[in-house]
C-alpha atoms as a printed R data frame, in Angstrom:
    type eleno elety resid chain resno       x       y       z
1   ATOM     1    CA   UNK     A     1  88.473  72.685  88.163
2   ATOM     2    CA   UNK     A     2  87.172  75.121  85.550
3   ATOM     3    CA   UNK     A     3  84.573  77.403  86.496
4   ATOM     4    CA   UNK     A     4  81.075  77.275  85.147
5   ATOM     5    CA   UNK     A     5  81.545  80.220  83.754
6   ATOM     6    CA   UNK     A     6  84.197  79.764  81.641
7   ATOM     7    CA   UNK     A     7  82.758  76.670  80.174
8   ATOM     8    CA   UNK     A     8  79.513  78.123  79.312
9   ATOM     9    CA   UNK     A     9  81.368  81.816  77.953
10  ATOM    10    CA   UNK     A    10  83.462  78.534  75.549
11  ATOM    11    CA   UNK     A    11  80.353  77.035  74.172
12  ATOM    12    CA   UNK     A    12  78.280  80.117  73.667
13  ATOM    13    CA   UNK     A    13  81.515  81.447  71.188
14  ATOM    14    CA   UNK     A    14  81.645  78.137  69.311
15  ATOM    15    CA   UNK     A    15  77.365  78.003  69.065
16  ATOM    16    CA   UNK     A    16  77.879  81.817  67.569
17  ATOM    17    CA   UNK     A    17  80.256  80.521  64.983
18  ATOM    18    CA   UNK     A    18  78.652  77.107  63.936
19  ATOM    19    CA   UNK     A    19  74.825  77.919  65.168
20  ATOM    20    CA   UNK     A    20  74.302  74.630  67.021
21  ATOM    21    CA   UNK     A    21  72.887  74.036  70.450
22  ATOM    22    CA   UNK     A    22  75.349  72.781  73.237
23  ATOM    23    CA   UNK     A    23  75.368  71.430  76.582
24  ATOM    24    CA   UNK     A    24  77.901  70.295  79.206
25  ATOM    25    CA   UNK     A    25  76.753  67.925  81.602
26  ATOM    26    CA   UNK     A    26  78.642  66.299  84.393
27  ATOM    27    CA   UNK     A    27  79.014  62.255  84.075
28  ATOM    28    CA   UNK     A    28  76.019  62.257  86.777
29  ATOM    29    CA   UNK     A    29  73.967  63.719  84.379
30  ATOM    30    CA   UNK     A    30  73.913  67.533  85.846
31  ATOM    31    CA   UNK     A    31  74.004  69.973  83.556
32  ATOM    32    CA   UNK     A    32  77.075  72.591  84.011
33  ATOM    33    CA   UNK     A    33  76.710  75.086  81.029
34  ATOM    34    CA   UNK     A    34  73.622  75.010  78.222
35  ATOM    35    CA   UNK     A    35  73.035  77.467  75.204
36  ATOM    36    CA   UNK     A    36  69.715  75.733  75.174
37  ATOM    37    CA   UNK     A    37  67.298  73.316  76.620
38  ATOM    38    CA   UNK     A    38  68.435  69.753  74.959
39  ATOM    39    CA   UNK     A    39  66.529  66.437  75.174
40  ATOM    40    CA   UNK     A    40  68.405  63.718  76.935
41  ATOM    41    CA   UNK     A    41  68.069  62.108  80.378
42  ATOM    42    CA   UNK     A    42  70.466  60.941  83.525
43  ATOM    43    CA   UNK     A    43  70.235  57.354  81.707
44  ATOM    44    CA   UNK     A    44  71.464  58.711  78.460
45  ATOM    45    CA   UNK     A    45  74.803  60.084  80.577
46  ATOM    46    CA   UNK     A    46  74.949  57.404  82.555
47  ATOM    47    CA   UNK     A    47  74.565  54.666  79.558
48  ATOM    48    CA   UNK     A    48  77.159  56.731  77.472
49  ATOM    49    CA   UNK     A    49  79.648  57.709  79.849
50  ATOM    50    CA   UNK     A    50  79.955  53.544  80.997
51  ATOM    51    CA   UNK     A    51  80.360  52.674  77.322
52  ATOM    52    CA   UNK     A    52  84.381  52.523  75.469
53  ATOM    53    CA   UNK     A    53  82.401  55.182  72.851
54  ATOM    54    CA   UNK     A    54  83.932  58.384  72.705
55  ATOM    55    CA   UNK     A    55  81.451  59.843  70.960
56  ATOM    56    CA   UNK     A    56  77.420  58.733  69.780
57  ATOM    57    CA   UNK     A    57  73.847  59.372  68.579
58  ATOM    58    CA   UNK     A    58  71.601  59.637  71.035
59  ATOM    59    CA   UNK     A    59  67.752  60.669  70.229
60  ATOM    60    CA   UNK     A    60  69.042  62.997  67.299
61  ATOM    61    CA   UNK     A    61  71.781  64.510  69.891
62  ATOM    62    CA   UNK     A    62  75.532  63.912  69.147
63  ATOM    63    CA   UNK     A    63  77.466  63.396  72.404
64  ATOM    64    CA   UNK     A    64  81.293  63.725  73.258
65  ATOM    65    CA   UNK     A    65  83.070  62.587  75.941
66  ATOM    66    CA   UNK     A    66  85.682  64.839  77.425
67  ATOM    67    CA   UNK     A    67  88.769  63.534  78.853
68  ATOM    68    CA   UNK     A    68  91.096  64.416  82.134
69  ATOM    69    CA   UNK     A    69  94.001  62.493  82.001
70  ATOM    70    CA   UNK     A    70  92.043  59.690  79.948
71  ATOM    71    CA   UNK     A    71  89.212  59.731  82.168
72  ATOM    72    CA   UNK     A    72  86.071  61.004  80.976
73  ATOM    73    CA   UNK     A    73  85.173  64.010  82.645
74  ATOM    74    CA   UNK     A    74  82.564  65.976  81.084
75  ATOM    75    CA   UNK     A    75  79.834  65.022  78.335
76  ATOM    76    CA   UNK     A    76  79.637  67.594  75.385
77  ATOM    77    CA   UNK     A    77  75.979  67.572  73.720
78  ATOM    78    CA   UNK     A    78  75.490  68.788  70.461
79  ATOM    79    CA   UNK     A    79  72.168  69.418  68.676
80  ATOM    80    CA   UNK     A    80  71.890  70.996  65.037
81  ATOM    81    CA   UNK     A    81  72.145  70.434  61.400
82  ATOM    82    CA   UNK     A    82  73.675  66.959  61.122
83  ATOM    83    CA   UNK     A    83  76.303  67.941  58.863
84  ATOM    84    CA   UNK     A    84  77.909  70.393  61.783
85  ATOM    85    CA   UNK     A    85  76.998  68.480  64.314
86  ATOM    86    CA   UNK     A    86  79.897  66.237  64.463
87  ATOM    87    CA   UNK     A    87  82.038  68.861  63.772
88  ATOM    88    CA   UNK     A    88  80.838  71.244  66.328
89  ATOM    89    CA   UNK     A    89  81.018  68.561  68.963
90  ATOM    90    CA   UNK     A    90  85.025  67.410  67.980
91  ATOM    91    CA   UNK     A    91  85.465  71.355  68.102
92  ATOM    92    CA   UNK     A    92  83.777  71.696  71.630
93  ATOM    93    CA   UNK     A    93  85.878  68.598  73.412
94  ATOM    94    CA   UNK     A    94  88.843  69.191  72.052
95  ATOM    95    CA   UNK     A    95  88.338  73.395  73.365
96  ATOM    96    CA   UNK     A    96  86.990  72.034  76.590
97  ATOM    97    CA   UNK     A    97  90.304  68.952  76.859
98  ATOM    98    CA   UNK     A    98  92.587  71.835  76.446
99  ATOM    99    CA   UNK     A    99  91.228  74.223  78.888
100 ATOM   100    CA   UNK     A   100  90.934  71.299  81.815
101 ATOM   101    CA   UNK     A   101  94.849  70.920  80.756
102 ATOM   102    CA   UNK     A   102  95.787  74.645  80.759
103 ATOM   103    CA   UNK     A   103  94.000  75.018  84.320
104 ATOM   104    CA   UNK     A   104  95.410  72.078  85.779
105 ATOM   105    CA   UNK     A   105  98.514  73.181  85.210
106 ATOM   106    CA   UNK     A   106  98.444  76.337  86.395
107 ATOM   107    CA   UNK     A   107  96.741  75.034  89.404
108 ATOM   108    CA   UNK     A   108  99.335  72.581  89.821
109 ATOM   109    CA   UNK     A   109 102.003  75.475  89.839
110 ATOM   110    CA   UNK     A   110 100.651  77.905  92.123
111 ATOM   111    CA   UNK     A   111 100.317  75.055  94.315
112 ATOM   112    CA   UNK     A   112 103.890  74.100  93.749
113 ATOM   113    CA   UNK     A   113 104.662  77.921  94.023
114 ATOM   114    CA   UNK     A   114 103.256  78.119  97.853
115 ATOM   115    CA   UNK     A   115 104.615  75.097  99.229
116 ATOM   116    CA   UNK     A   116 107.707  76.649  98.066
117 ATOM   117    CA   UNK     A   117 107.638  79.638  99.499
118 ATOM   118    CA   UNK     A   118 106.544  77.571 103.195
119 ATOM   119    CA   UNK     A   119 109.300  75.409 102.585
120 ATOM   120    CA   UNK     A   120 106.641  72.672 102.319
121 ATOM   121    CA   UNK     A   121 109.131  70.507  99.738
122 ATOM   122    CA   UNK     A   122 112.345  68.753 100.069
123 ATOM   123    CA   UNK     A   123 115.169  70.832  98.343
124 ATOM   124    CA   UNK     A   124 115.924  67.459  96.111
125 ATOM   125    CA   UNK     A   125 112.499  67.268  95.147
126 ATOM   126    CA   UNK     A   126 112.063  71.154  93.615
127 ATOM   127    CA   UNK     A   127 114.212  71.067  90.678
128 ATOM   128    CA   UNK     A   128 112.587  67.984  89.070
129 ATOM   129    CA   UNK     A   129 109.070  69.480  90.010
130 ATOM   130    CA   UNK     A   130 109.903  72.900  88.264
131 ATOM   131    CA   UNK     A   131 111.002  70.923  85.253
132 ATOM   132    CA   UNK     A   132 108.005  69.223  85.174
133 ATOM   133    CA   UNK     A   133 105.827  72.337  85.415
134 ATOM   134    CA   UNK     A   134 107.983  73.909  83.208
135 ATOM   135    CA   UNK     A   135 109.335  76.609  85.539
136 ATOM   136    CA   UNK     A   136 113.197  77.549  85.014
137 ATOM   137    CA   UNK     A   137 115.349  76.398  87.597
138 ATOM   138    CA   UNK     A   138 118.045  78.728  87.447
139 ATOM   139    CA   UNK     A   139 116.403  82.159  86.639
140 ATOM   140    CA   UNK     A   140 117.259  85.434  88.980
141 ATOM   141    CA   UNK     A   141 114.103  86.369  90.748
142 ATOM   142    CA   UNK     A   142 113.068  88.275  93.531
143 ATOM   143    CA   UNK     A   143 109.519  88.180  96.173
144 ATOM   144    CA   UNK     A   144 107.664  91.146  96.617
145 ATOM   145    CA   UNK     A   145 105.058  90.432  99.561
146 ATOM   146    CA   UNK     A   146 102.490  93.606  99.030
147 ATOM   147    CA   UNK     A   147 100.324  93.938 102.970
148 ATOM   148    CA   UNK     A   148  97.177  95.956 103.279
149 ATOM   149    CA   UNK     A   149  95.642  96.330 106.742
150 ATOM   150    CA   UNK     A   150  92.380  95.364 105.267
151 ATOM   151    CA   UNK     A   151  91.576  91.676 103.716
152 ATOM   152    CA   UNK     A   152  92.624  91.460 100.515
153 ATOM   153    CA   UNK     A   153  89.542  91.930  97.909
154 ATOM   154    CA   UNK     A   154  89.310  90.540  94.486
155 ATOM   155    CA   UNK     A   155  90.027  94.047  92.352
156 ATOM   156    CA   UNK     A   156  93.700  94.059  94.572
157 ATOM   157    CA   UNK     A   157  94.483  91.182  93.320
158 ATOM   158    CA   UNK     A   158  93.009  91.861  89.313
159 ATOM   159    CA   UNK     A   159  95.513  95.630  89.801
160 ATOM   160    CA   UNK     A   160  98.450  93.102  90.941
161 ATOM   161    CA   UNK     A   161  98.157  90.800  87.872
162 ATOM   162    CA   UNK     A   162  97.479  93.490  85.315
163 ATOM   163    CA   UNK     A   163 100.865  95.118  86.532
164 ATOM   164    CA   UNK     A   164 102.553  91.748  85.564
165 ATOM   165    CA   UNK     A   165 100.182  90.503  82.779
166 ATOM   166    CA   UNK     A   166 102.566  91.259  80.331
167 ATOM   167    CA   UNK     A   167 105.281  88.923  82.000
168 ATOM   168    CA   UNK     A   168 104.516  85.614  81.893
169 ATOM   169    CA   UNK     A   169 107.244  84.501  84.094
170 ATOM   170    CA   UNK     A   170 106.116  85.915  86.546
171 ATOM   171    CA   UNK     A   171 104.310  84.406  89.737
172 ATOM   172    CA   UNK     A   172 101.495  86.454  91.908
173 ATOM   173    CA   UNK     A   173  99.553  84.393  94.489
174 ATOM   174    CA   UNK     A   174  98.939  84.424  98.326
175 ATOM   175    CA   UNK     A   175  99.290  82.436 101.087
176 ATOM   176    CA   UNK     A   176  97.443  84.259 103.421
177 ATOM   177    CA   UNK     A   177  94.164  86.809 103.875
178 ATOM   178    CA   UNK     A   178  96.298  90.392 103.868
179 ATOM   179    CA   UNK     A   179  98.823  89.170 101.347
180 ATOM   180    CA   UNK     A   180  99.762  89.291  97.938
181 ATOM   181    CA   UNK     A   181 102.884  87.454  96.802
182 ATOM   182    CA   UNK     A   182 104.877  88.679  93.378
183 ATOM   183    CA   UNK     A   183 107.738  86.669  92.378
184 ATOM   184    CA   UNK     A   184 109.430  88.610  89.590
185 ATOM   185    CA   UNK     A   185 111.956  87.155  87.184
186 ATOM   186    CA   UNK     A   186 114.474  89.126  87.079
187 ATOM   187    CA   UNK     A   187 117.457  90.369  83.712
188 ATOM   188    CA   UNK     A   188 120.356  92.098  85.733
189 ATOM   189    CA   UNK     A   189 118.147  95.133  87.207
190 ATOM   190    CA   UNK     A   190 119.821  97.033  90.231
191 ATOM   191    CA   UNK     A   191 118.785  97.976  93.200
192 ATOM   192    CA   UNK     A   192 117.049 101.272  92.324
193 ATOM   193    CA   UNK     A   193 115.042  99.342  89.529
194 ATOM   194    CA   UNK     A   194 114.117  97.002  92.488
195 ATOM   195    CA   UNK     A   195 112.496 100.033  94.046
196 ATOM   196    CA   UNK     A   196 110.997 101.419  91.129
197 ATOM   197    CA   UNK     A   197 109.028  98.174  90.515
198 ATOM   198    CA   UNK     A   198 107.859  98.278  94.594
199 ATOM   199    CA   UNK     A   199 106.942 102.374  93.415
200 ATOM   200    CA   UNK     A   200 104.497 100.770  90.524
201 ATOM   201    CA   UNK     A   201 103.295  98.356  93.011
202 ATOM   202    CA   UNK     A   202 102.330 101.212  95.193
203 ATOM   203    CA   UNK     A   203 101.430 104.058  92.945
204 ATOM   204    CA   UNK     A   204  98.841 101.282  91.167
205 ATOM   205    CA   UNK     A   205  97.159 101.247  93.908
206 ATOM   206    CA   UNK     A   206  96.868 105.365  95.242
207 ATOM   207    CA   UNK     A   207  93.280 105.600  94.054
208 ATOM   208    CA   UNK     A   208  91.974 102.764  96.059
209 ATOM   209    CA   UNK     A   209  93.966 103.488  98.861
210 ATOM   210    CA   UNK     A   210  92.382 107.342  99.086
211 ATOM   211    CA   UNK     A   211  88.984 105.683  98.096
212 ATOM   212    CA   UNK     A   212  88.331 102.918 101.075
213 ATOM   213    CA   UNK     A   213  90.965 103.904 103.594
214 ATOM   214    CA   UNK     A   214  93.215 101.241 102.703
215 ATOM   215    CA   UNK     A   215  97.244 101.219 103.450
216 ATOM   216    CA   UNK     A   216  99.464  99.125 101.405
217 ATOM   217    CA   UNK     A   217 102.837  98.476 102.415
218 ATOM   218    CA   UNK     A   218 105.433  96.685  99.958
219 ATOM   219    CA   UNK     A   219 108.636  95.141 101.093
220 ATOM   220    CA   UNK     A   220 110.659  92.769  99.249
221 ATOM   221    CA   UNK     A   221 113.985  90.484  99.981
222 ATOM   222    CA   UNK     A   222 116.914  89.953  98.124
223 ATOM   223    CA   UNK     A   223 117.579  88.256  94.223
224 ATOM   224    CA   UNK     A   224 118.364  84.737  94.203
225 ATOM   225    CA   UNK     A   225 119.884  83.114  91.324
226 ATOM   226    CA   UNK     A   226 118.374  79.495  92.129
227 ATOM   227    CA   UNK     A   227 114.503  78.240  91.979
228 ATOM   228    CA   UNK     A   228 115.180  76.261  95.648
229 ATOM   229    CA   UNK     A   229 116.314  79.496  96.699
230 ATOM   230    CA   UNK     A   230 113.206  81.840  96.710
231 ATOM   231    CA   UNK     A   231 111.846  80.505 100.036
232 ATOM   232    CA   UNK     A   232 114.896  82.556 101.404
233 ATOM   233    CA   UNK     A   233 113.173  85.723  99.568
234 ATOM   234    CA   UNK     A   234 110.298  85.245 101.037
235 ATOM   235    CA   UNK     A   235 111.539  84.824 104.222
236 ATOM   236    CA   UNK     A   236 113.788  88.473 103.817
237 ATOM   237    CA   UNK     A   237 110.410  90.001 102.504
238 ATOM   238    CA   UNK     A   238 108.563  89.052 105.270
239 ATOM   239    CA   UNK     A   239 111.194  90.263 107.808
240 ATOM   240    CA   UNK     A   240 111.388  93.438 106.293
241 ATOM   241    CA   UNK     A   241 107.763  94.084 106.599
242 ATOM   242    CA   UNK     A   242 107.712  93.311 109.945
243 ATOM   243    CA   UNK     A   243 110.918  95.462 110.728
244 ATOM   244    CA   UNK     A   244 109.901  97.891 108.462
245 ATOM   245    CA   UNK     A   245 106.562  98.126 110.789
246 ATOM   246    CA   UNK     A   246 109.250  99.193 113.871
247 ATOM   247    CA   UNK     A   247 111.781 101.631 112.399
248 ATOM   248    CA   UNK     A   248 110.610 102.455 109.095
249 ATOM   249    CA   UNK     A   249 106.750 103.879 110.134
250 ATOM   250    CA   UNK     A   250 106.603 106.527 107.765
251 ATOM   251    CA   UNK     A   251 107.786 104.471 104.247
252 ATOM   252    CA   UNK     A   252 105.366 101.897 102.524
253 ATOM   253    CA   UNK     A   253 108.513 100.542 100.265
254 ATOM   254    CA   UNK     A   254 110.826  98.367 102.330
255 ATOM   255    CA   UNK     A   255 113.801  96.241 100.805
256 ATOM   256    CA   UNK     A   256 115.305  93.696 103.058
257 ATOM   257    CA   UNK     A   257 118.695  94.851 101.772
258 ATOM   258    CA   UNK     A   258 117.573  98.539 103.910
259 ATOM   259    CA   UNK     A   259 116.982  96.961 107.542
260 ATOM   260    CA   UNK     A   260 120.651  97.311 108.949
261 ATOM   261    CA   UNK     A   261 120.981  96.434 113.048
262 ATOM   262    CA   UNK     A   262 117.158  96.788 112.859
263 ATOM   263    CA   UNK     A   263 116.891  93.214 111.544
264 ATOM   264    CA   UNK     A   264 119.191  91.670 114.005
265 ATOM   265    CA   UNK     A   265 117.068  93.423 117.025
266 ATOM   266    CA   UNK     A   266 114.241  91.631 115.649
267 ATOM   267    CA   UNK     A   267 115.749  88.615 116.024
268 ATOM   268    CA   UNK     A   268 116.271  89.257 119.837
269 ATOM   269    CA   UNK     A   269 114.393  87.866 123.167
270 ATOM   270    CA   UNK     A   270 112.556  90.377 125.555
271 ATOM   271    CA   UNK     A   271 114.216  89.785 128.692
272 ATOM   272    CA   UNK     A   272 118.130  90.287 126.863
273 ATOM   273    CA   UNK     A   273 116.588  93.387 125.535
274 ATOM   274    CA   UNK     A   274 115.034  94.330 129.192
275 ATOM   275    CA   UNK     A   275 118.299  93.465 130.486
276 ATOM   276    CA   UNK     A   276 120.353  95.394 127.815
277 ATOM   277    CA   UNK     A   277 117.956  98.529 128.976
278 ATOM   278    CA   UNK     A   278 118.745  98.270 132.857
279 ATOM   279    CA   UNK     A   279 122.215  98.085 132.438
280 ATOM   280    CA   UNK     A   280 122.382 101.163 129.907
281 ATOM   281    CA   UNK     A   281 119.412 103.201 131.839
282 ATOM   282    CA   UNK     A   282 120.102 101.855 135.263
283 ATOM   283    CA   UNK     A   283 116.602 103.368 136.792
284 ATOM   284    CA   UNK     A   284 115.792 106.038 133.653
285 ATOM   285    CA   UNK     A   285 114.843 104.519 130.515
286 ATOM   286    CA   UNK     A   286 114.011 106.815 127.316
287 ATOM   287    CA   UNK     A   287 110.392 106.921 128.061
288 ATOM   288    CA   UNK     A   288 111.207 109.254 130.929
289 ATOM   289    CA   UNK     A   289 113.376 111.765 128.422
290 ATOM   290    CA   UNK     A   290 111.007 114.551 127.739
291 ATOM   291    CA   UNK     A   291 109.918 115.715 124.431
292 ATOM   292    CA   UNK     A   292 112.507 118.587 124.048
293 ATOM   293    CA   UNK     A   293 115.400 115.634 124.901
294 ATOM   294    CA   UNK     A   294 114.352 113.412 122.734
295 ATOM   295    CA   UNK     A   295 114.154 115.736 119.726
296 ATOM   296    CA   UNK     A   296 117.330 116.896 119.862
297 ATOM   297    CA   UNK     A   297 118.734 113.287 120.470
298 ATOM   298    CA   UNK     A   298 116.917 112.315 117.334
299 ATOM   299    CA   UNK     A   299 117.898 115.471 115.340
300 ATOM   300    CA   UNK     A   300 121.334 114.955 116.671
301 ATOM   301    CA   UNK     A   301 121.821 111.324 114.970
302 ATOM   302    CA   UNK     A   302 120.019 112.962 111.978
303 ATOM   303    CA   UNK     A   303 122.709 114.755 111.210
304 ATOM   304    CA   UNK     A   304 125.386 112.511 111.931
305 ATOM   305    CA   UNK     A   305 126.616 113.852 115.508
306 ATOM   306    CA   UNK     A   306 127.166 117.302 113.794
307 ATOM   307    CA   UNK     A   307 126.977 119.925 116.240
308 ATOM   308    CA   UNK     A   308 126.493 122.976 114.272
309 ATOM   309    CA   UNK     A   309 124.266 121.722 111.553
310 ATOM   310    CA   UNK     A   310 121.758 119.843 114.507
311 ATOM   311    CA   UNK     A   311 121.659 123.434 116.498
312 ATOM   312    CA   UNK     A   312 120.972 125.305 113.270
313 ATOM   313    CA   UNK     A   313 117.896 122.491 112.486
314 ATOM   314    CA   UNK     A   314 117.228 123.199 115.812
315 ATOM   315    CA   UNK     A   315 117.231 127.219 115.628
316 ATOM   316    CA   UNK     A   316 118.927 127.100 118.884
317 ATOM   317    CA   UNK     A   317 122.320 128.593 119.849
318 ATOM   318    CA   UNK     A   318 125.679 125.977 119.711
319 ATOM   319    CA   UNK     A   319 126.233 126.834 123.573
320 ATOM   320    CA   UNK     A   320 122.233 125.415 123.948
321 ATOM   321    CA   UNK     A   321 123.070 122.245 122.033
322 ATOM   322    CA   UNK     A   322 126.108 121.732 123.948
323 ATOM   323    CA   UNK     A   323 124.439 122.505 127.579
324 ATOM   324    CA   UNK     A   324 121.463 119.564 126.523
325 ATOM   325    CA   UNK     A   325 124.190 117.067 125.332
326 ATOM   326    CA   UNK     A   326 126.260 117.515 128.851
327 ATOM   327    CA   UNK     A   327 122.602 117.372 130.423
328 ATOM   328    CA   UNK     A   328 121.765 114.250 129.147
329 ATOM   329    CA   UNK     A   329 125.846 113.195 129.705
330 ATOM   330    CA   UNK     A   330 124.982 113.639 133.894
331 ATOM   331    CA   UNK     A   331 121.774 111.634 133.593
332 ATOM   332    CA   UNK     A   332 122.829 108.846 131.448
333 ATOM   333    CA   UNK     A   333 126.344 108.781 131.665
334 ATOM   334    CA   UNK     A   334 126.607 108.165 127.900
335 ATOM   335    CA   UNK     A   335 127.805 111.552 125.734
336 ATOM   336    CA   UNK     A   336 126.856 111.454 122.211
337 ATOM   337    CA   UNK     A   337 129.173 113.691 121.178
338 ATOM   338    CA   UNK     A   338 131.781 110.517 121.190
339 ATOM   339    CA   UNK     A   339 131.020 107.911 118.410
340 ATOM   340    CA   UNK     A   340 130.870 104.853 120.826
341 ATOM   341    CA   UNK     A   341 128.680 106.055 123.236
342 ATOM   342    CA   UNK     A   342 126.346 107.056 120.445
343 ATOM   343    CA   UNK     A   343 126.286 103.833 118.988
344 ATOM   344    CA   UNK     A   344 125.071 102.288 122.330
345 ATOM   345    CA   UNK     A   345 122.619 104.857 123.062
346 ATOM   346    CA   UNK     A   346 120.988 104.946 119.346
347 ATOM   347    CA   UNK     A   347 120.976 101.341 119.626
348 ATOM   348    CA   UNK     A   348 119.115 101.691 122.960
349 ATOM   349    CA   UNK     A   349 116.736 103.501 121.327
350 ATOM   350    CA   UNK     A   350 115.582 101.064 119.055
351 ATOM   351    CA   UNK     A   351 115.284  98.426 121.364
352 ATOM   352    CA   UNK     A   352 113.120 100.143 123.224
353 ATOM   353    CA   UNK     A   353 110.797 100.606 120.163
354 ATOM   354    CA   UNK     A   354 111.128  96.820 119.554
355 ATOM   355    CA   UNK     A   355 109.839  96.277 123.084
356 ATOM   356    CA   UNK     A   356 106.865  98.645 122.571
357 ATOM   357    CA   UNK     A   357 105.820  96.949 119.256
358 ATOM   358    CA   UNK     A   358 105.805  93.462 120.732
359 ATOM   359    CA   UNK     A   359 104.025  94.572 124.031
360 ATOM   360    CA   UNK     A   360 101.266  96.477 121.587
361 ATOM   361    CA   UNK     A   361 100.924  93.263 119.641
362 ATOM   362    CA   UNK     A   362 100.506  91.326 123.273
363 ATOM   363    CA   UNK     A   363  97.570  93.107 123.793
């Protein structure tokens, strides 16, 4: 439904051009936007909005009856010089009829918009409700999900549009209270260009992040060529925030396309990943490495098992490297100096940080 405001912002602009009075009044006789205190009563509304008139002269007031899908839905009053008053009132309805159509609609498609993204529609039905909405069907387009760790406040959500104001193809809405959801049509941009538009998305928002504390995070899934297909975009978004939460703290631009084995660990039960521990770990588990072991594992997979570049990060000697990797050979029978055992143990690694995240979000 339009807002108050709107209507009464619509009828001050057309009493500023033609200098007559106008009010809008429910068909229960309540008055929803006035330039001016006009004579009539509930009875008049009442009488007229019963009667096949669409429009009349009532106690020297012309009134209009404004239609939503041919029922009447609003009465337009109209007091002035008699000449304009006619005119004024066709001019109001007709304004008023094609705003209640305009917002309909785009009611209509945001709603169609989030039941698509929740998968809330049968995959026969989408194509003939796009069409009717007037959304292509077969457009690339890819869904940006922007998270702040605050509720999302009006002025996030005016920054969002105004990024995308200028692309009409474009759909932003939400479908929850820390959520924005951007679903860009798309020409043949790349991957970088992907990341650029997350950048905007990001950068738009510095000020207000340094102002009130708040963190925004963007992540967003892969293109899909097909309008039954952007559910699946949503779905990669979504996963890579949550991912992105595990093993990519530091970045606040995550693409789905970036979550490698991290995505697949996700995906995994506690008690396989327990499991998976005790049988790498036996009684140790990485917790128990201290902070000197665990930076030069980490600095060691940084630079891609390379011993000589890792001990020269390090500023320690190649024979020191060397003596910590056999070290941590004896304790955990795994050497990382030999590809397969570093697989295992990096991949231990992250498991454990899965495990950690879903016991913090436990309590």
């Amino acid at each position: 439904m339009i807002s108050n405001l709107v209507l009464q912002d619509t009828i001050n602009g057309i009493k500023n051009i033609t200098k007559c009075e106008l009010a809008i009044v429910d068909l229960e006789g309540k008055t929803v936007a006035s330039t001016a205190e006009l004579n009539f009563s509930k009875a008049d509304i009442v009488t007229f909005g019963a009667s096949s008139a669409e429009s009349q002269e009532i106690r020297g007031s012309m009134f209009f009856k404004v239609y939503d899908d041919y029922q009447a839905e609003y009465v337009v009053i109209v007091t002035g010089d008699e000449e304009d008053m006619t005119m004024t009132g066709k001019l109001a309805a007709f304004q008023i009829q094609n705003l209640l159509v305009a917002y309909k609609e785009h009611f209509d498609k945001d709603n169609f918009i989030k039941n698509l993204l929740l998968d809330n529609l049968l995959l026969v039905d989408v194509n003939s409700r796009a069409m009717k909405l007037h959304i292509a069907t077969t457009v690339r387009r890819v869904v940006y999900i922007l998270e702040s760790n605050q509720t999302k406040d009006y002025s996030t959500l005016e920054t969002v549009k105004g990024l995308f104001a200028g692309t009409k193809n474009d759909f932003i809405t939400a479908v929850d209270e820390n959520s924005i959801i951007i679903i860009k049509e798309l020409g043949d941009e790349t991957g970088e260009e992907l990341q650029a538009v997350a950048r905007t998305i990001i950068d738009s928002l510095a000020e207000k992040e340094s102002d009130s504390g708040q963190a925004f995070r963007v992540a967003y899934g892969n293109p899909v060529s097909e309008i039954r297909e952007v559910s699946r975009s949503y779905k990669e978004a979504r996963m890579a925030l949550d991912v992105g939460k595990i093993f990519f703290e530091g970045q606040d631009v995550i693409a789905y396309s970036q979550l490698g084995i991290g995505r697949l660990i996700y995906q995994l039960p506690i008690p396989l990943c327990k499991m998976f521990i005790r049988e790498i770990f036996t009684e140790k588990s990485p917790d128990d490495f201290d902070e000197e072991t665990l930076t030069t594992i980490n600095k060691f997979f940084e630079n891609s098992l390379n011993v000589s570049e890792t001990s020269r990060q390090l500023y320690i000697h190649r024979n020191t490297l060397v003596y910590r990797l056999d070290k941590l050979q004896k304790s955990t029978g795994l050497d990382l100096r030999v590809f397969d055992d570093a697989i295992t143990f990096k991949i231990a690694l992250m498991v454990v940080r899965y495990m950690k995240y879903m016991e913090m979000l436990d309590y």
